[in-house]
C-alpha positions, 0 to 999 in steps of 0.5 A, a space after each residue: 280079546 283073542 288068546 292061545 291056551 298053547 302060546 307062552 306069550 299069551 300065558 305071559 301076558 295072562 299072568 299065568 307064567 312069571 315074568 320079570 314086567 318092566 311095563 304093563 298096559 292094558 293092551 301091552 306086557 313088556 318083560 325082560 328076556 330070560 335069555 338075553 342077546 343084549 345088555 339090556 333085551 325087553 320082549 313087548 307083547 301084545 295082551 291079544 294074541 297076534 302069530 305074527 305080524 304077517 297074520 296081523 289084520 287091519 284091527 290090530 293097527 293100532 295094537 301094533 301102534 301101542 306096542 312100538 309106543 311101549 318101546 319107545 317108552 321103555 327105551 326113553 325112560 328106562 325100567 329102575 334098573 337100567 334108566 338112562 339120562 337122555 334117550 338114545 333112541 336105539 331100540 330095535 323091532 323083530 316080529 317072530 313067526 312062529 309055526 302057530 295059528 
């Protein structure tokens, strides 16, 4: 598995910098914001690092497949702290691009 020494999500996702972990897989980390632009604002990240969607090739498909699953995951069944009773279903995606390589 590739990853960057330099990229905080690959430090994340190594463990190697802390994060409060709503969920982890063996391909994917999903942790609360430090700086959330919602009530409830959960980055979800691959273990692999990818710099962006952009940069992603075709042997991350199903990575890519994983993390929106992982979502849709956390978004039906809710971290303890901000569970829901029934789906809502209104969870978002963005893909950051970042100066990195």
């Amino acid at each position: 598995m590739h990853t960057e020494a330099d990229c905080l999500f690959c430090r994340i996702a190594s463990g190697e910098l802390p994060a409060d972990r709503v969920l982890e897989t063996e391909d994917v980390v999903a942790f609360r914001d430090i700086n959330p632009q919602a009530p409830t604002h959960v980055l979800v990240i691959p273990r692999e690092h990818v710099s962006s969607l952009d940069a992603a090739e075709p042997r991350h498909a199903e990575t890519i497949g994983r993390l929106h699953l992982a979502a849709a995951r956390i978004e039906y069944r809710g971290p303890s702290s901000f569970a829901r009773a029934a789906p809502s279903r209104s969870f978002s995606t963005a893909s950051s691009k970042t100066s990195r390589s």
